[in-house]
Backbone as numpy.savetxt, mean C-alpha at the origin, in Angstrom:
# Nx Ny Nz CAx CAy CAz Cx Cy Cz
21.66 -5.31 6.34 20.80 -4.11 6.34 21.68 -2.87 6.34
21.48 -1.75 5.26 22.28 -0.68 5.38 22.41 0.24 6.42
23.26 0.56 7.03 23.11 1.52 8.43 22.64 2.93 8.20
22.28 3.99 8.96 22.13 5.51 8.63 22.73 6.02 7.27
21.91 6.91 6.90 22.59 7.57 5.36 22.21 8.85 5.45
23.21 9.96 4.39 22.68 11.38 4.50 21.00 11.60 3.85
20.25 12.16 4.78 19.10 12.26 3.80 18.95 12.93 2.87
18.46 12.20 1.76 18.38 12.94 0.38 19.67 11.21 -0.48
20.02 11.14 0.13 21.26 10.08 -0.64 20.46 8.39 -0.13
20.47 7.79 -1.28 19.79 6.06 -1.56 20.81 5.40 -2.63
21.51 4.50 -2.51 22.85 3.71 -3.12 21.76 2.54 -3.81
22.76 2.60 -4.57 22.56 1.36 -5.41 21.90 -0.32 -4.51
23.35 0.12 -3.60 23.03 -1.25 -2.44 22.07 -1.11 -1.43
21.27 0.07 -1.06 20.61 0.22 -0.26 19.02 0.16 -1.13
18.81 -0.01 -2.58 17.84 -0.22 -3.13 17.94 -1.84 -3.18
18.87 -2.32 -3.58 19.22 -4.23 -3.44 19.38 -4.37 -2.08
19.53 -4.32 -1.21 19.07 -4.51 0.45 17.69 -4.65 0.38
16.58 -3.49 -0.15 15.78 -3.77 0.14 14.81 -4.27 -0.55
15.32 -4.39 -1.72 14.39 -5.54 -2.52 14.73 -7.66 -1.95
16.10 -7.55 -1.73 16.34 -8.52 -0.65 15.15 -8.90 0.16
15.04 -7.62 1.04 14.06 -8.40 2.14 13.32 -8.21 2.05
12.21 -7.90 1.16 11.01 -8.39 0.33 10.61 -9.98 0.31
11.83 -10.67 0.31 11.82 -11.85 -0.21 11.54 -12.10 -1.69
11.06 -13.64 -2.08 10.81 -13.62 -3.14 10.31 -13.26 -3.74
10.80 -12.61 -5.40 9.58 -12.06 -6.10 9.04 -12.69 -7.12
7.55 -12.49 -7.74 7.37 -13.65 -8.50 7.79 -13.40 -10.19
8.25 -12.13 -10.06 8.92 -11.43 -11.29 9.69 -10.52 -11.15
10.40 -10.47 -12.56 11.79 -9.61 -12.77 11.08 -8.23 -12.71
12.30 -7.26 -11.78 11.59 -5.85 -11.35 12.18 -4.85 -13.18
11.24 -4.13 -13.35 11.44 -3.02 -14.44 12.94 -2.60 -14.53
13.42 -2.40 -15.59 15.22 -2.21 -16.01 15.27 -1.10 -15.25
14.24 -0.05 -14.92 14.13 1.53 -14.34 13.46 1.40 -13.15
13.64 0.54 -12.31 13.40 0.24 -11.21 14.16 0.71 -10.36
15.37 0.78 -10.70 16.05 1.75 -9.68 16.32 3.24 -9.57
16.18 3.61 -10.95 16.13 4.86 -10.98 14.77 5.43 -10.33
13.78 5.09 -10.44 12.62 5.59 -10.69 12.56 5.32 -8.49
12.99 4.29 -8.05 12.61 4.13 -6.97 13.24 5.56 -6.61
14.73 5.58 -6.84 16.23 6.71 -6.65 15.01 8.04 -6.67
14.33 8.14 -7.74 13.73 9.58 -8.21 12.44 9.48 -7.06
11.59 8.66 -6.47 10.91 8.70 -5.61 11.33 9.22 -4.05
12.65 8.47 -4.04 13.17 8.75 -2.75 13.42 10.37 -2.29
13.91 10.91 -3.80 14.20 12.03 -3.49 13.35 13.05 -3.58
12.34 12.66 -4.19 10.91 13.21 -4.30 9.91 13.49 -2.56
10.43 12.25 -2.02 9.87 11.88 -0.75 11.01 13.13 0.47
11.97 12.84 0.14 12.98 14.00 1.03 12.60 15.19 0.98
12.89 15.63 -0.20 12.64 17.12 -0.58 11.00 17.74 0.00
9.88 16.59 -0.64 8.57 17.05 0.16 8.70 17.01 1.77
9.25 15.93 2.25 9.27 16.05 3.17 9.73 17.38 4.59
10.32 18.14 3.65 10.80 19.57 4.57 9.73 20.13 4.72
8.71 20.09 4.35 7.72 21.09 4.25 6.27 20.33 4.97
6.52 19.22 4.67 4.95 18.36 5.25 5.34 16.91 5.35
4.86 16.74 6.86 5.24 15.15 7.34 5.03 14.42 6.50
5.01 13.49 5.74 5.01 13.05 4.41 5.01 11.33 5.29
6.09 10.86 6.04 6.57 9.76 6.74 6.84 10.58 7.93
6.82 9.28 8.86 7.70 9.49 10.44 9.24 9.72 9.90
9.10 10.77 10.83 11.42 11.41 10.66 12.16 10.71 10.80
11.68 9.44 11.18 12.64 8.45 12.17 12.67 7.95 11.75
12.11 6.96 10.34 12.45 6.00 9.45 12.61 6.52 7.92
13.02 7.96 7.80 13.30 8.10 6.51 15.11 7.37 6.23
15.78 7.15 7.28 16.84 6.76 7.07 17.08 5.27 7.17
15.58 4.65 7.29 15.90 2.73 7.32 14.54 2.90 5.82
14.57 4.03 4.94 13.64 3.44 4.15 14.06 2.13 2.98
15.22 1.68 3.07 15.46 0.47 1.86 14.42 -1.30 2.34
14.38 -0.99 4.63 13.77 -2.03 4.69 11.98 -1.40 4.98
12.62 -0.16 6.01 11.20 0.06 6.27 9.78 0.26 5.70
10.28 0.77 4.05 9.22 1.32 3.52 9.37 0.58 2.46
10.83 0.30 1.73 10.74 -0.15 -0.10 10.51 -1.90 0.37
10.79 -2.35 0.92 10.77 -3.91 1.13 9.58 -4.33 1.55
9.31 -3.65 2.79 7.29 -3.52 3.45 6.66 -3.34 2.08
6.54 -2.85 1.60 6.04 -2.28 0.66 5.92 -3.56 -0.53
7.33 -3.84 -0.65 7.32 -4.49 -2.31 6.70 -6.12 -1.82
7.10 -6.54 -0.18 6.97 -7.94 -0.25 5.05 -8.21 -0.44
4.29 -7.66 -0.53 3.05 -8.08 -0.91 2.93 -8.11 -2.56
3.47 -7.86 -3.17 3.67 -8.46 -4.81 3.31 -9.47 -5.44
3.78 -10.52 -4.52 3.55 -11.94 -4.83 1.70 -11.83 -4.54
1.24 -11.51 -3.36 -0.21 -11.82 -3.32 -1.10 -11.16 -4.40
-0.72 -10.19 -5.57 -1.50 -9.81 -6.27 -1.61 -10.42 -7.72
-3.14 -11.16 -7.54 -3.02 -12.28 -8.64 -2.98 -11.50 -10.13
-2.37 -12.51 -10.91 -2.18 -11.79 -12.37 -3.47 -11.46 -13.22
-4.62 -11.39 -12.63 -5.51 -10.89 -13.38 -5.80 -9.42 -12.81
-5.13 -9.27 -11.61 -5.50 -8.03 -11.01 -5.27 -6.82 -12.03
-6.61 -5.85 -12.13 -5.73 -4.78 -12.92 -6.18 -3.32 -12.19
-6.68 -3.16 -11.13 -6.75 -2.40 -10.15 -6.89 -2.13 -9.19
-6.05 -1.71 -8.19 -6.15 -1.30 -6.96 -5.90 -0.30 -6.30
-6.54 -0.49 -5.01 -6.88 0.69 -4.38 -6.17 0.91 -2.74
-5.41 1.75 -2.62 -4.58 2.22 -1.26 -5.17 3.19 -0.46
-5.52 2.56 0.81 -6.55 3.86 1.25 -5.50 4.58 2.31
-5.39 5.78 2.17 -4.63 6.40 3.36 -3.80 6.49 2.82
-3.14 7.13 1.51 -1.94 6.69 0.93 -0.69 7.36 1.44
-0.75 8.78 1.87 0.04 9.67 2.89 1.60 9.90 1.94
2.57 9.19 2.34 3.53 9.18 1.73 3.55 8.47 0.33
3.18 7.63 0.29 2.67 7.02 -0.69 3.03 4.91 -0.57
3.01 4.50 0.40 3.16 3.13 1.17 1.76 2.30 1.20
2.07 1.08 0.87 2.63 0.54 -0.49 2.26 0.68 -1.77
1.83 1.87 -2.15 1.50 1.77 -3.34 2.17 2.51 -4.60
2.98 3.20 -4.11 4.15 4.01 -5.40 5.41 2.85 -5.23
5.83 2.24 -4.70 6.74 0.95 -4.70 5.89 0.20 -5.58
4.84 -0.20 -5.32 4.56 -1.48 -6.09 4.13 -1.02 -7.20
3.36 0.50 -7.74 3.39 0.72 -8.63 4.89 1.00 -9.67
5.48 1.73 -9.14 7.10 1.46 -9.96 6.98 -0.32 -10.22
6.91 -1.23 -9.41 7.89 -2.95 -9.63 6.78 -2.90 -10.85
5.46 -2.74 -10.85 4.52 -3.27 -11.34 4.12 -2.31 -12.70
5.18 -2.01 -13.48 4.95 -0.48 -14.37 4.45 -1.39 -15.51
4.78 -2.66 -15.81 4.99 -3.37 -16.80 3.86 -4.30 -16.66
3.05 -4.15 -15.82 1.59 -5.11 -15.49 0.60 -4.59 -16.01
0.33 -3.61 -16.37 -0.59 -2.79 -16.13 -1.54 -2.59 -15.77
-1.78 -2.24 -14.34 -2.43 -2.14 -13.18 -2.07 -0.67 -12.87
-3.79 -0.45 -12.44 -4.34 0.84 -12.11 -3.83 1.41 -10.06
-3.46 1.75 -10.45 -3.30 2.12 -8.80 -3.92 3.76 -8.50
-4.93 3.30 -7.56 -6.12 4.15 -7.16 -5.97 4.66 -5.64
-4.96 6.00 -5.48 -4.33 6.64 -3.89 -5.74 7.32 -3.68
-6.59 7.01 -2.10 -7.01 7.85 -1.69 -6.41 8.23 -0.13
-5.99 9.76 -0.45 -5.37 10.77 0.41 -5.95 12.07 1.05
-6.92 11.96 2.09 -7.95 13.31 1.96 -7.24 14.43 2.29
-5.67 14.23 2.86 -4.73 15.57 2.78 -4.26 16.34 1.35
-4.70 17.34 1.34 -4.44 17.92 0.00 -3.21 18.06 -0.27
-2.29 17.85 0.70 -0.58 18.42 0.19 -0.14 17.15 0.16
-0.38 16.08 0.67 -0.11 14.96 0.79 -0.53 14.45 -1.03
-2.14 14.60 -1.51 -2.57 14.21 -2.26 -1.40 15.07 -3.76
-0.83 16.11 -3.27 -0.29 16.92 -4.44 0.99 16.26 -4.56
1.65 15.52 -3.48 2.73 14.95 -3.41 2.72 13.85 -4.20
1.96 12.76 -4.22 1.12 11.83 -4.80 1.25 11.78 -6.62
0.40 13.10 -6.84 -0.01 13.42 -7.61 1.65 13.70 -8.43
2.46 14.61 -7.71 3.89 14.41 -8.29 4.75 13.23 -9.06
4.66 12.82 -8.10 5.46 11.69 -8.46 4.88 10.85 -9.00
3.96 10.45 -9.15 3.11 9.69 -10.33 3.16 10.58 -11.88
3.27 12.28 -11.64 3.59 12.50 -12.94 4.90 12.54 -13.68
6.03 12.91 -12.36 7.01 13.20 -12.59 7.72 11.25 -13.30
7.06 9.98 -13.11 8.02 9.12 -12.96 7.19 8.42 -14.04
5.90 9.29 -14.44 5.10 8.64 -15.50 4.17 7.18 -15.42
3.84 6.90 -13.81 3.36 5.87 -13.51 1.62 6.28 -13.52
1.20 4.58 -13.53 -0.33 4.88 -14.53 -0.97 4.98 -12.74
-1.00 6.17 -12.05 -1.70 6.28 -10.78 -3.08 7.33 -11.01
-4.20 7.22 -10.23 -4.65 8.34 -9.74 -5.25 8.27 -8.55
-5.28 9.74 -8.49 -4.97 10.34 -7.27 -6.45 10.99 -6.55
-7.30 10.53 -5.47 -8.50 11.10 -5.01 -8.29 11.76 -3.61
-8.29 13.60 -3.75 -7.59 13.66 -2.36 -9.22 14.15 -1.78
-10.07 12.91 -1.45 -11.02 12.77 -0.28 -11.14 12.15 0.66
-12.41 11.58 1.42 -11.98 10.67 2.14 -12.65 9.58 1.12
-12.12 7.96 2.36 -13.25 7.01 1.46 -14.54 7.33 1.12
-15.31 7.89 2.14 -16.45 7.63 2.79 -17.20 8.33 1.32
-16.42 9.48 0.99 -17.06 10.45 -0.07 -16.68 9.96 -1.68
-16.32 8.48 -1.68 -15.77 8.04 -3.12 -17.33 7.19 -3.07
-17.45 7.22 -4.78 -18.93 6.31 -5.15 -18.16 5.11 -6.33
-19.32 4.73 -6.59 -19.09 3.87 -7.95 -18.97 4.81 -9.32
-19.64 6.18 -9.11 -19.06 6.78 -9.82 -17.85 7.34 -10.37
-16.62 7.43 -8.81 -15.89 7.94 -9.04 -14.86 6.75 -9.05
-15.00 5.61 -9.19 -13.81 4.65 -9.51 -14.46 3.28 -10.11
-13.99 2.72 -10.92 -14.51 1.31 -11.40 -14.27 0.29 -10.29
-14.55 -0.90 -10.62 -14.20 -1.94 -9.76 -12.56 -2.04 -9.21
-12.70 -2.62 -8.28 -11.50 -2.32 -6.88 -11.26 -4.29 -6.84
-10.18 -4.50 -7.50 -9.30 -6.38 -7.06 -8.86 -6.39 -6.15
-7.93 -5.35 -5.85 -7.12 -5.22 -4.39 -7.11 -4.08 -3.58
-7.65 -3.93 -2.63 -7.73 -2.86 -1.28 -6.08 -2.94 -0.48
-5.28 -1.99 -0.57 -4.44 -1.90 0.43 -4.40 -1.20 1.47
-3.17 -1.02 2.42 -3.25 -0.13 3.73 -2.20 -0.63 4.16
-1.89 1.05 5.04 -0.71 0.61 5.77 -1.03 1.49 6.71
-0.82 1.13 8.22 -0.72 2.05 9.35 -1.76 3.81 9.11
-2.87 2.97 8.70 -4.44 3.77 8.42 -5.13 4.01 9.64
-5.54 2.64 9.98 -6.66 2.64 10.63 -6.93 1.44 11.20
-7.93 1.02 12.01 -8.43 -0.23 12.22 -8.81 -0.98 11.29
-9.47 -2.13 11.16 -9.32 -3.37 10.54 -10.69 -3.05 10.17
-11.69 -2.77 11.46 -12.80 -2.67 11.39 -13.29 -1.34 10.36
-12.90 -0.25 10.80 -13.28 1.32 10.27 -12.61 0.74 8.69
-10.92 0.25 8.30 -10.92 -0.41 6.91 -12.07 -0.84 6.05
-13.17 -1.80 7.30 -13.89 -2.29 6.20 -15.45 -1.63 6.05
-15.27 -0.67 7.08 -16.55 -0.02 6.58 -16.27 1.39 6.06
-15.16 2.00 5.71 -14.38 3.14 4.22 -14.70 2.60 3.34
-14.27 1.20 3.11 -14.57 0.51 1.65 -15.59 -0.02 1.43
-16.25 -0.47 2.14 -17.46 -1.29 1.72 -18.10 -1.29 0.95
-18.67 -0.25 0.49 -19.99 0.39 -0.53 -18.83 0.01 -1.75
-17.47 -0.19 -1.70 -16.71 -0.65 -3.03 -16.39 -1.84 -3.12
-16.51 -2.37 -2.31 -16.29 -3.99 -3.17 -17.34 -4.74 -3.65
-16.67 -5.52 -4.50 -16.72 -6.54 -5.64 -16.94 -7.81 -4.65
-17.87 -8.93 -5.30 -17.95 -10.23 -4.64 -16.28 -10.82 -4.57
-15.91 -10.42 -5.94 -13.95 -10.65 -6.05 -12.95 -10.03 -5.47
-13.25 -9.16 -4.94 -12.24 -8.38 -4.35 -11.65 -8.62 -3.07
-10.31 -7.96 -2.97 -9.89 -9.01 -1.89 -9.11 -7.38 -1.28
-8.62 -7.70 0.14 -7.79 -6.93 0.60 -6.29 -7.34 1.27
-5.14 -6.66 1.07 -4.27 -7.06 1.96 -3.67 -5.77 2.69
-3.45 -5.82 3.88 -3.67 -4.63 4.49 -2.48 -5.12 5.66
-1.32 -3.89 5.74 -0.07 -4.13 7.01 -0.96 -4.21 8.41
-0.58 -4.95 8.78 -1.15 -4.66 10.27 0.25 -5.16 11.34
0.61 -4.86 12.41 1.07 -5.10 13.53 0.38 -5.80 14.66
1.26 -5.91 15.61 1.17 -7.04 16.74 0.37 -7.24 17.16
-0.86 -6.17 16.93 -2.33 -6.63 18.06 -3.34 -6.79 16.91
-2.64 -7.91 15.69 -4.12 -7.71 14.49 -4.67 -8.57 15.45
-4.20 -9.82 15.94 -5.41 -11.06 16.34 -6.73 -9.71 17.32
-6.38 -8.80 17.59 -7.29 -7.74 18.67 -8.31 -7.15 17.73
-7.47 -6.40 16.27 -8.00 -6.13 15.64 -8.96 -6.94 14.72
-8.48 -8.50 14.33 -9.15 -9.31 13.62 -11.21 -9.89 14.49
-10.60 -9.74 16.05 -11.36 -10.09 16.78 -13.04 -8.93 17.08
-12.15 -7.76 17.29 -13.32 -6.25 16.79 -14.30 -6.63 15.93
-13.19 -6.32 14.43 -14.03 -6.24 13.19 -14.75 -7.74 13.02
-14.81 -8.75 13.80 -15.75 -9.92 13.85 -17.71 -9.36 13.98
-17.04 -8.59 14.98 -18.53 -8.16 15.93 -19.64 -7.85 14.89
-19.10 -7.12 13.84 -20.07 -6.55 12.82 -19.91 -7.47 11.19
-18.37 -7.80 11.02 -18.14 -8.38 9.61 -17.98 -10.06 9.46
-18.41 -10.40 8.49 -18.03 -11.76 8.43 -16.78 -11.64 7.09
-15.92 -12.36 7.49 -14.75 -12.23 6.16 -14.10 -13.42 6.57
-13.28 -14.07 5.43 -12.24 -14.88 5.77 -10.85 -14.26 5.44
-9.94 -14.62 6.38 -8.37 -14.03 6.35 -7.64 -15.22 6.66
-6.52 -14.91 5.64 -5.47 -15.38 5.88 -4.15 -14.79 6.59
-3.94 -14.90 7.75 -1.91 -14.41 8.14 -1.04 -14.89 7.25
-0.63 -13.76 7.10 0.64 -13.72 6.14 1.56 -13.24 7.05
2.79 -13.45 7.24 4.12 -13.49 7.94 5.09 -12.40 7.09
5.49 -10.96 7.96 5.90 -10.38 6.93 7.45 -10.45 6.65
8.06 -10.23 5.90 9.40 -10.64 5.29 10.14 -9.96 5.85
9.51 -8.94 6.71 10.45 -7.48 7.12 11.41 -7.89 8.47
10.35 -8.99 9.05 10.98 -9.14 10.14 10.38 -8.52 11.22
9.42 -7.19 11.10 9.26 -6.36 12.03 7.99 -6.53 13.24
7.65 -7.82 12.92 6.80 -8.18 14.18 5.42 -8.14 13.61
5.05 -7.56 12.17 4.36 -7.47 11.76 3.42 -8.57 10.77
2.41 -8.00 10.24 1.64 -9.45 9.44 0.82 -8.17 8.34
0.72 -9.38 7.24 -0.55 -8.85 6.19 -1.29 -9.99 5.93
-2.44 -9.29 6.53 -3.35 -9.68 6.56 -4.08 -9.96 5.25
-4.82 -11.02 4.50 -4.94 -10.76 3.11 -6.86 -11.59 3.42
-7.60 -10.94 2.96 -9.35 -10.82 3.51 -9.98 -10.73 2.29
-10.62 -11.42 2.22 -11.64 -12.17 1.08 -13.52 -12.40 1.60
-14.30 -12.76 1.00 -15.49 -12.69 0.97 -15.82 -11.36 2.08
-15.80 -10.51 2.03 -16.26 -9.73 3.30 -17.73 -9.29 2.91
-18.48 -9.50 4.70 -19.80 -9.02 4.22 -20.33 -8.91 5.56
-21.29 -7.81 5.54 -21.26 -7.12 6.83 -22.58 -8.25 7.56
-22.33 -7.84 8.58 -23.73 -9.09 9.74 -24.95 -8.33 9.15
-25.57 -9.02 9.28 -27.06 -8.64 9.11 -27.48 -8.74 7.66
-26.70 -8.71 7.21 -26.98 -8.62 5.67 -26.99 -9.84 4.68
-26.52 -10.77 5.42 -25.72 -11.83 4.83 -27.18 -12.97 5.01
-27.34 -13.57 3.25 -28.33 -14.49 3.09 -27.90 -15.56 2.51
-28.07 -16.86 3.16 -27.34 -17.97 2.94 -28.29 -18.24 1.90
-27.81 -19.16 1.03 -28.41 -19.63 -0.50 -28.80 -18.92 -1.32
């Protein structure tokens, strides 16, 4: 793992560190994969003087904290996927990483950010690096079927609860749609909440990072009361 670095500076080896601990990937990353990550990073510094963008404290472990977190859910997005959706996108975790690995898939990546400087940041670097993103700086609650097509994959990272996750999105999913969403040490707490009201099945996923953490990956979801067998 690479130690402290000047901020604003990302090495060659500190982008291969953290595609490393990603673990396996199920494909070869874009020839401009490093540049483009290189041009994010510095995209992410520079905004960052002006608006919390990330915690201060891990802009200098971002090769595991953010590019590896980030890239190791790759593998769970099946190859028919061709859009998804990051709620809370803030800095832009995980979804400007996986949109860079994933330039060559073509898959829609759908940031909702209800911070407007946050959402302009977003909005940057998706133009500046030419990636196929857009950008909704509302909340969930105020997105319809009007304003986005069907949703394959729901992401998240250090948003929200498990529970409030699934009632932002709800009114958007698909009988197909699935979510995988970072969670930390107290999901079994969080998995146990969002019971009270949702029925879903999840799988634990073990994350590659090492960091004590899990992604969670949630399928059939459907709220109590609603749910008619046959």
């Amino acid at each position: 793992m690479p130690g402290k670095r000047v901020a604003g500076e990302l090495t060659l080896a500190d982008i291969e560190a953290g595609i490393a601990a990603a673990g396996d990937l199920p494909f070869s990353l874009p020839d401009r994969f490093h540049a483009d990550i290189r041009a994010y990073f510095d995209l992410l510094v520079k905004w960052q003087k002006v608006q919390n963008l990330v915690s201060r404290e891990t802009i200098d472990s971002f090769p595991v904290r953010h590019l590896a977190d980030s890239l190791q859910i790759i593998g769970h997005l099946d190859l028919g996927c061709s859009r998804v959706m990051d709620i809370g996108s803030g800095g832009g975790f995980p979804a400007i990483p996986l949109a860079i690995a994933c330039r060559e898939r073509e898959i829609e990546f759908v940031l909702v950010e209800a911070n407007r400087r946050k959402a302009a940041f977003l909005r940057t670097v998706g133009r500046e690096l030419g990636l196929s993103l857009k950008v909704h700086d509302r909340r969930m609650e105020q997105l319809h079927d009007s304003n986005t097509e069907s949703i394959d994959v729901f992401t998240s990272r250090a948003t929200a609860s498990l529970e409030r996750l699934f009632e932002w999105s709800w009114h958007l999913w698909a009988d197909s749609s699935r979510a995988l969403f970072h969670k930390g040490r107290d999901f079994n707490v969080e998995i146990s909440r969002a019971r009270r009201n949702w029925l879903f099945d999840v799988i634990i996923l073990s994350s590659s990072t090492g960091s004590g953490g899990v992604i969670l990956s949630i399928s059939g979801l459907r709220r109590r009361g609603q749910f008619c067998s046959g």
